[in-house]
C-alpha positions as a Markdown table, in Angstrom:
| # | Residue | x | y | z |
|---|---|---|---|---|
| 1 | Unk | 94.8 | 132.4 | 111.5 |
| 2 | Unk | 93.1 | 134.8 | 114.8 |
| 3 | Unk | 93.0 | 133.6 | 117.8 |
| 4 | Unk | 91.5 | 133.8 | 121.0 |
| 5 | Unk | 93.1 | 131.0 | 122.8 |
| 6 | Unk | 96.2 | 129.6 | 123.1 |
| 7 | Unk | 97.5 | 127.9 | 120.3 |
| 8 | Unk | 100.3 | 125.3 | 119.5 |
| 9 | Unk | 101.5 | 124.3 | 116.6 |
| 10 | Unk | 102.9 | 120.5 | 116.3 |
| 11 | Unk | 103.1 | 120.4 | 111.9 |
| 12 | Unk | 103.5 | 122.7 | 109.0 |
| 13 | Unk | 102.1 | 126.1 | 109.0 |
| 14 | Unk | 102.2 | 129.0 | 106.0 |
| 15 | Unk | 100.3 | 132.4 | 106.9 |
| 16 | Unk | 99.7 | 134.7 | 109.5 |
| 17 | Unk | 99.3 | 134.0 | 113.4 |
| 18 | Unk | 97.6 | 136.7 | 115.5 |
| 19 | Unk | 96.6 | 135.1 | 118.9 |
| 20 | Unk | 95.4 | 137.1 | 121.8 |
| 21 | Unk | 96.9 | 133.9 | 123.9 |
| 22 | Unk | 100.2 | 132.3 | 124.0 |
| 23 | Unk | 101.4 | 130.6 | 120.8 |
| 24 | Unk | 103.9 | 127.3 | 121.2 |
| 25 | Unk | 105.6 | 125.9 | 118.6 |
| 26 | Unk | 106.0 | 122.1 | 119.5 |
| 27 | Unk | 110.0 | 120.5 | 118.1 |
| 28 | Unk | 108.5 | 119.3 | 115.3 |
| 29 | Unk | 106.5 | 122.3 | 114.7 |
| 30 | Unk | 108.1 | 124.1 | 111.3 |
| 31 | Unk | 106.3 | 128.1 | 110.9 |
| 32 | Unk | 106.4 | 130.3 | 107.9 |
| 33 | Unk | 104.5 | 132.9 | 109.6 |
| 34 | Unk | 104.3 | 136.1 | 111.1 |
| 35 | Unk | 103.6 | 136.0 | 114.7 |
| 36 | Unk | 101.9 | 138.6 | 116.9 |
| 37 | Unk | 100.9 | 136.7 | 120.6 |
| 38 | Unk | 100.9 | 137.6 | 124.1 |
| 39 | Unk | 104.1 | 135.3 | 124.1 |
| 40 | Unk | 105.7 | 133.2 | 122.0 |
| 41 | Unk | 107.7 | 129.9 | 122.7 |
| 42 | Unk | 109.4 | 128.0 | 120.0 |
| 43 | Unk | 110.9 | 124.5 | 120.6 |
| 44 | Unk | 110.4 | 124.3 | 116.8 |
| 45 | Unk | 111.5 | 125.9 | 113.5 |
| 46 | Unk | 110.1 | 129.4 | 112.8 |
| 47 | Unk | 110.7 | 131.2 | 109.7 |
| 48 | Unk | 108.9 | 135.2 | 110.1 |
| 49 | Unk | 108.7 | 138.1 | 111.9 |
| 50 | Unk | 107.4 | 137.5 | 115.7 |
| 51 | Unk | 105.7 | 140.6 | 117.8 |
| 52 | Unk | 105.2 | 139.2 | 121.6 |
| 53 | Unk | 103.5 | 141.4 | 123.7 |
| 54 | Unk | 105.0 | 139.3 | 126.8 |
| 55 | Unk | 108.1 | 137.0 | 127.0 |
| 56 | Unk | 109.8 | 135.7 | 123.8 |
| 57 | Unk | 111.4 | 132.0 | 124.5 |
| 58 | Unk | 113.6 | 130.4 | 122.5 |
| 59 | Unk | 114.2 | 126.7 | 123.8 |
| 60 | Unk | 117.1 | 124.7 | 123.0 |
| 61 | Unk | 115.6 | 122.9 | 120.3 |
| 62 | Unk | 114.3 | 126.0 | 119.0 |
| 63 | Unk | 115.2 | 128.2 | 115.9 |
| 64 | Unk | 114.6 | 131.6 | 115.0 |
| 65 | Unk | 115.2 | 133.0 | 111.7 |
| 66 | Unk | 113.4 | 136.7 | 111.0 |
| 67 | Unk | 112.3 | 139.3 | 113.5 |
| 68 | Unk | 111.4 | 139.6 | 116.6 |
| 69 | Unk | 110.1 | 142.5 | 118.8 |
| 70 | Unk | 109.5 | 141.4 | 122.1 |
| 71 | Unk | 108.7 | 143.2 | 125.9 |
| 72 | Unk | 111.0 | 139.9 | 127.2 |
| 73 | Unk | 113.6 | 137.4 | 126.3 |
| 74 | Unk | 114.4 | 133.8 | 127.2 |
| 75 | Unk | 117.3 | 132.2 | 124.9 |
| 76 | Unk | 118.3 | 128.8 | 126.0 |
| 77 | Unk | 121.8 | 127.8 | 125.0 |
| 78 | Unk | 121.9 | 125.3 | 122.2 |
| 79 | Unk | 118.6 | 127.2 | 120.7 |
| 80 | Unk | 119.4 | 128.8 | 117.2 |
| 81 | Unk | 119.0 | 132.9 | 116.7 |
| 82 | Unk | 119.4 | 134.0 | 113.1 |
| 83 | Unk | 116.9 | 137.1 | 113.9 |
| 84 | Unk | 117.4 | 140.7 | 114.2 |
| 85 | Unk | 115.9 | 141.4 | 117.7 |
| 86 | Unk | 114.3 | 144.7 | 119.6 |
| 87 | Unk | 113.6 | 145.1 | 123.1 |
| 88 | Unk | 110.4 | 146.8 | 123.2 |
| 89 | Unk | 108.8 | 147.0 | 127.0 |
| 90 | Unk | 106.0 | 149.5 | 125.3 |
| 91 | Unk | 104.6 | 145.8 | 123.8 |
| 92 | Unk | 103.7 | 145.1 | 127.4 |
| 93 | Unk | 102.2 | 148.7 | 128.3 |
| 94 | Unk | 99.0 | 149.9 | 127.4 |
| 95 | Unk | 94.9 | 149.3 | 128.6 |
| 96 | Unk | 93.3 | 145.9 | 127.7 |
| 97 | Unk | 90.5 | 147.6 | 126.1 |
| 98 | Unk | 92.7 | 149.6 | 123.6 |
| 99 | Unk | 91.1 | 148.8 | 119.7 |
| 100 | Unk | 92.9 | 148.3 | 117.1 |
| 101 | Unk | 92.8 | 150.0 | 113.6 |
| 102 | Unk | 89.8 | 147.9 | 112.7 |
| 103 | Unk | 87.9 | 148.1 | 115.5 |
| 104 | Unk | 88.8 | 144.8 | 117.5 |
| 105 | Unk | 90.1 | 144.7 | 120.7 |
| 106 | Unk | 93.5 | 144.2 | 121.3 |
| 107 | Unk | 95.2 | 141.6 | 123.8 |
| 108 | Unk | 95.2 | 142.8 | 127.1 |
| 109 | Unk | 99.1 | 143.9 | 128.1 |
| 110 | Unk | 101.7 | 141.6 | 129.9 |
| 111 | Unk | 104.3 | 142.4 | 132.2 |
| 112 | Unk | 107.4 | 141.8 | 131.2 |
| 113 | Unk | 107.1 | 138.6 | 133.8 |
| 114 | Unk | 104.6 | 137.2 | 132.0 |
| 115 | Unk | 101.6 | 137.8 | 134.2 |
| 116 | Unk | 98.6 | 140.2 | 132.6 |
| 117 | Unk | 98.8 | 143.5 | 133.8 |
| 118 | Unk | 95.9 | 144.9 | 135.7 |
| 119 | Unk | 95.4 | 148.4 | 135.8 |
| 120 | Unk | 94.9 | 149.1 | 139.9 |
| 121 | Unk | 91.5 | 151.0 | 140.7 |
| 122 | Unk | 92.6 | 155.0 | 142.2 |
| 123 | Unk | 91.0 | 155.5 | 145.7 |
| 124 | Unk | 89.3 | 158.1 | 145.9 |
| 125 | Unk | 89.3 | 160.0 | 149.2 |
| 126 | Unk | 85.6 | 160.7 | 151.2 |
């Protein structure tokens, strides 16, 4: 499944995610999935690999089993985290009009706050 928007996922799901928005996985959501958002949030089950370009949040209803790479963390206590995790701030770095292998644009970058970054115009002096 490719998004555009946000997406959240309430059921069952089996494939791959890549969302240029934020994906949610609802408590009665269950994911077999790899993941790649501009942040994840799982109240849920998930079962895959997870690549969030902004925050990754675990909610105390939440579990985790897989991989995640993430610029962020938020891990609720009670949530459970059966995941080998990475720290990667470089997720939330780069310009919003960097293409991918094939072509398509990727999602533009997050701070590690959540917000999307903005690349700031240089003044030029005159």
């Amino acid at each position: 499944m490719e998004c555009d928007a946000g997406l959240r996922i309430d059921g069952e799901f089996s494939g791959e995610i890549v969302c240029r928005g934020d994906v949610v996985i609802g408590e009665s959501g269950v994911v077999r999935s790899n993941v790649e958002a501009r942040s994840v949030t799982v109240a849920g089950k998930l079962f895959g690999s997870v690549k969030s370009h902004g925050r990754f949040t675990l909610l105390a209803s939440g579990e985790m089993n897989g991989d995640v790479a993430a610029a962020g963390y938020v891990i609720e206590g009670g949530a459970r985290l059966n995941a080998d995790c990475r720290t990667d701030p470089s997720l939330a770095e780069g310009r919003a009009d960097a293409q991918r292998d094939d072509g398509r644009k990727q999602p533009a970058p997050v701070a590690a706050d959540g917000r999307i970054a903005v690349p700031q115009a240089k003044k030029q002096a005159g």
